[in-house]
DSSP file (Angstrom, degrees, kcal/mol; ACC not computed):
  #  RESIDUE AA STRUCTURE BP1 BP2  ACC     N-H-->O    O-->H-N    N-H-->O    O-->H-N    TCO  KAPPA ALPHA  PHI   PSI    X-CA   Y-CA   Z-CA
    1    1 A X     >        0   0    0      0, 0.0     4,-2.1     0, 0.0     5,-0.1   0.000 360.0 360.0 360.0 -33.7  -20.5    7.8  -21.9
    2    2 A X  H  >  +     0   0    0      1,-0.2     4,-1.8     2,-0.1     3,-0.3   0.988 360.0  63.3 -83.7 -37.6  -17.2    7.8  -23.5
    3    3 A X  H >> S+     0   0    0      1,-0.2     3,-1.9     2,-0.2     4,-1.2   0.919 108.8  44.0 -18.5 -71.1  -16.2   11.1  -22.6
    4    4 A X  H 3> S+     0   0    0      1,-0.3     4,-3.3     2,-0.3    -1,-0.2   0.733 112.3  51.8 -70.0 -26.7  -16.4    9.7  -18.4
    5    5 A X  H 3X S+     0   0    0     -4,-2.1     4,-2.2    -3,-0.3    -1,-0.3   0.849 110.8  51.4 -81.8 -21.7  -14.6    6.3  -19.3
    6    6 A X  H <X S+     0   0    0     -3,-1.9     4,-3.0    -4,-1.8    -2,-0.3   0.844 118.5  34.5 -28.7 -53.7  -11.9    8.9  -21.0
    7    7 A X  H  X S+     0   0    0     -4,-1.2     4,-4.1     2,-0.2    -2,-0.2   0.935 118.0  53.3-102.2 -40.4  -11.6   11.0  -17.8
    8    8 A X  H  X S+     0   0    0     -4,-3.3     4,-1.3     2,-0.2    -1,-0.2   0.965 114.9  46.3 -15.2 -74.9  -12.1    7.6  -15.3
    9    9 A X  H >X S+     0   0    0     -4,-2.2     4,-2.5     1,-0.3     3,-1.7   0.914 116.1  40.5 -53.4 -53.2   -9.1    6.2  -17.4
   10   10 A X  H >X S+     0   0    0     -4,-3.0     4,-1.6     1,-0.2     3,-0.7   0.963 115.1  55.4 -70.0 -21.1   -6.8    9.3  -17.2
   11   11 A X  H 3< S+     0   0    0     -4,-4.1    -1,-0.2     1,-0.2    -2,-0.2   0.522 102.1  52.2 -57.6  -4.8   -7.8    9.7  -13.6
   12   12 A X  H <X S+     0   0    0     -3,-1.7     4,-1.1    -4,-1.3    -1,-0.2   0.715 111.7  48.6 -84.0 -52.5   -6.8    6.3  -12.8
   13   13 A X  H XX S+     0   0    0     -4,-2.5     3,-4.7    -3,-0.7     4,-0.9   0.959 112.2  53.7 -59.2 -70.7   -3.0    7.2  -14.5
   14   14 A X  H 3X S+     0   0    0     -4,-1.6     4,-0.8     1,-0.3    -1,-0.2   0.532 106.4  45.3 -12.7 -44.0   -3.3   10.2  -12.5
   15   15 A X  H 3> S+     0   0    0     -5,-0.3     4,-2.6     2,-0.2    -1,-0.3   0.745 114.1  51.9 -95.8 -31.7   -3.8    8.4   -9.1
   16   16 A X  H <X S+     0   0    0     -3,-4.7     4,-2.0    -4,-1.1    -2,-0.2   0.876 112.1  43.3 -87.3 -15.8   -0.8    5.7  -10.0
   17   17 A X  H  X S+     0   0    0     -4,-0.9     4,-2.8     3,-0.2     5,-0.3   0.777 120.0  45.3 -79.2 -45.3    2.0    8.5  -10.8
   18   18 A X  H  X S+     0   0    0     -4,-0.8     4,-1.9    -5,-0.3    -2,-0.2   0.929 117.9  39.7 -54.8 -54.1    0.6   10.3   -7.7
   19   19 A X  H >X S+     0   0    0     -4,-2.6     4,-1.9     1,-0.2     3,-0.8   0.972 119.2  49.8 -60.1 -59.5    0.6    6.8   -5.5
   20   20 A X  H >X S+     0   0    0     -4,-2.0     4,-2.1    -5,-0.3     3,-1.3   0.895 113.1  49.4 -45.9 -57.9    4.3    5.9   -7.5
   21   21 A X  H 3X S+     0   0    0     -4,-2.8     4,-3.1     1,-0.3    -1,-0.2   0.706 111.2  45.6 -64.7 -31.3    5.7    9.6   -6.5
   22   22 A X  H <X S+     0   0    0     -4,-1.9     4,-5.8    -3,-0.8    -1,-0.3   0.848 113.0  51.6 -73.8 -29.7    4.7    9.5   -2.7
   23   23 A X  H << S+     0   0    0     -4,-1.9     4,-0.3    -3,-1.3    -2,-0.2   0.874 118.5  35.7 -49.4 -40.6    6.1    6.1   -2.6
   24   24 A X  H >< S+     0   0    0     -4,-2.1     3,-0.7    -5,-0.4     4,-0.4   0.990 132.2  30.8 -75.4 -58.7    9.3    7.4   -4.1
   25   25 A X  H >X S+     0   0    0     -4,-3.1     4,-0.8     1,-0.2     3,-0.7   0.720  95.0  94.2 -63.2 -36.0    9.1   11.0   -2.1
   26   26 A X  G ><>S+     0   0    0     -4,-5.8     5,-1.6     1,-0.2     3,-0.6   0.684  75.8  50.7 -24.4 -50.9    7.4   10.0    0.9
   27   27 A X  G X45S+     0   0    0     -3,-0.7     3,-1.2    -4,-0.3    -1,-0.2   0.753 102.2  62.9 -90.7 -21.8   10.2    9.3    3.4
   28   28 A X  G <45S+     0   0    0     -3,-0.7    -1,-0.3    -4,-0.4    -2,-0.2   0.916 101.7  50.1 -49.1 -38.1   11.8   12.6    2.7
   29   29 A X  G <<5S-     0   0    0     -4,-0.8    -1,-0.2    -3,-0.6    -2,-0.2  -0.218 126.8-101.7-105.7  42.3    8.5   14.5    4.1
   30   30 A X  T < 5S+     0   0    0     -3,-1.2     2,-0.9     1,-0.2    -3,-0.2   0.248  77.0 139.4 100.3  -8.4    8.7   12.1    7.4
   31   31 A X      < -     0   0    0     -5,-1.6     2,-0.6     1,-0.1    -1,-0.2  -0.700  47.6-138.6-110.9 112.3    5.9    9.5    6.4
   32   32 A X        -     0   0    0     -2,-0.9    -1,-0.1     1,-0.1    -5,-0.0  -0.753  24.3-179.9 -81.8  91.4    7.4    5.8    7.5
   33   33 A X        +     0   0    0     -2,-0.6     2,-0.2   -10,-0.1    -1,-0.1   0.182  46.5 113.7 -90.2  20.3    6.9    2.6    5.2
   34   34 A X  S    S-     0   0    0      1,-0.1     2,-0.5     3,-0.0     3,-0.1  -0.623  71.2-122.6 -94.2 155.8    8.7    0.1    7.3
   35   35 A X        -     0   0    0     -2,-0.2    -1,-0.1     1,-0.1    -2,-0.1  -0.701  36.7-104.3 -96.0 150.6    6.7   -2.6    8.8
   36   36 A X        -     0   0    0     -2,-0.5     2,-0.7     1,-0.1    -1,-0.1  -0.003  38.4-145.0 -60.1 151.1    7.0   -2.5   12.8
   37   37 A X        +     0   0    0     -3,-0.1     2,-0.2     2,-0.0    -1,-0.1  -0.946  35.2 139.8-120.1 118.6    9.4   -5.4   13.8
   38   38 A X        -     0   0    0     -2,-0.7     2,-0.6     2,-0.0     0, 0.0  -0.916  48.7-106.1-159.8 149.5    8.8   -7.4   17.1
   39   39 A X        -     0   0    0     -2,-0.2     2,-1.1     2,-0.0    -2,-0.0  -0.791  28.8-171.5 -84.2 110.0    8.9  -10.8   18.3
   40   40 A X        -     0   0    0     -2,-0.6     2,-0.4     2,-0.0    -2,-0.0  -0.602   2.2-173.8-108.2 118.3    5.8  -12.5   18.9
   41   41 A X        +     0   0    0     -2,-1.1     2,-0.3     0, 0.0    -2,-0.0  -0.914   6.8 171.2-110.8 133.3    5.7  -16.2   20.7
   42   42 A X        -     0   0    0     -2,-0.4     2,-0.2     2,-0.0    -2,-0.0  -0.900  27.8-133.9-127.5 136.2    2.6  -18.3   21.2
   43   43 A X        -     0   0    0     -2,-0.3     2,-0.4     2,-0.0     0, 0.0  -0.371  24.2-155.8 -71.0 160.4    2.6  -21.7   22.4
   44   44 A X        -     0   0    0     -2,-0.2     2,-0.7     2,-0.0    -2,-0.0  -0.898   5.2-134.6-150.0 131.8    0.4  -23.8   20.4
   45   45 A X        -     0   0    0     -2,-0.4    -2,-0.0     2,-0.0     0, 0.0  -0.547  12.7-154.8 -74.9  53.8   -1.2  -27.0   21.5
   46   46 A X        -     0   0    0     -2,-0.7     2,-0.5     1,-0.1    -2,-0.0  -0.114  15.1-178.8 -36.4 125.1   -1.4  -30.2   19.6
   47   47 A X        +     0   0    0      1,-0.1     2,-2.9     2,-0.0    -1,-0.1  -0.546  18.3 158.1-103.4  60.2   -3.9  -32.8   19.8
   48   48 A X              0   0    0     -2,-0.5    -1,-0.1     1,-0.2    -2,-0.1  -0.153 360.0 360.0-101.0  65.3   -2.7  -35.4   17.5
   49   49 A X              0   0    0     -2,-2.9    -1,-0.2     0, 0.0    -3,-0.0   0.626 360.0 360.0 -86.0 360.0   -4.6  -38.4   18.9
């Protein structure tokens, strides 16, 4: 049992250096972290009787 919470744990660093490296490396290989940018207008009704 401790063995699998050993290989859990390093597989968990494993998965955040990978996550951190694509963040960092990502936008060189084409892959786009901006969020789309628009304007969006809704009326909105009050009923403040």
């Amino acid at each position: 049992m401790g063995r699998l919470i050993k290989y859990l744990f390093y597989l968990a660093i494993l998965a955040g250096i990978g996550l951190s490296a694509y963040a960092y490396v990502g936008p060189w290989f084409g892959a786009d972290f901006d969020a789309p940018v628009s304007e969006i207008r809704k009326p909105v009704v009050l009923n403040a009787n």
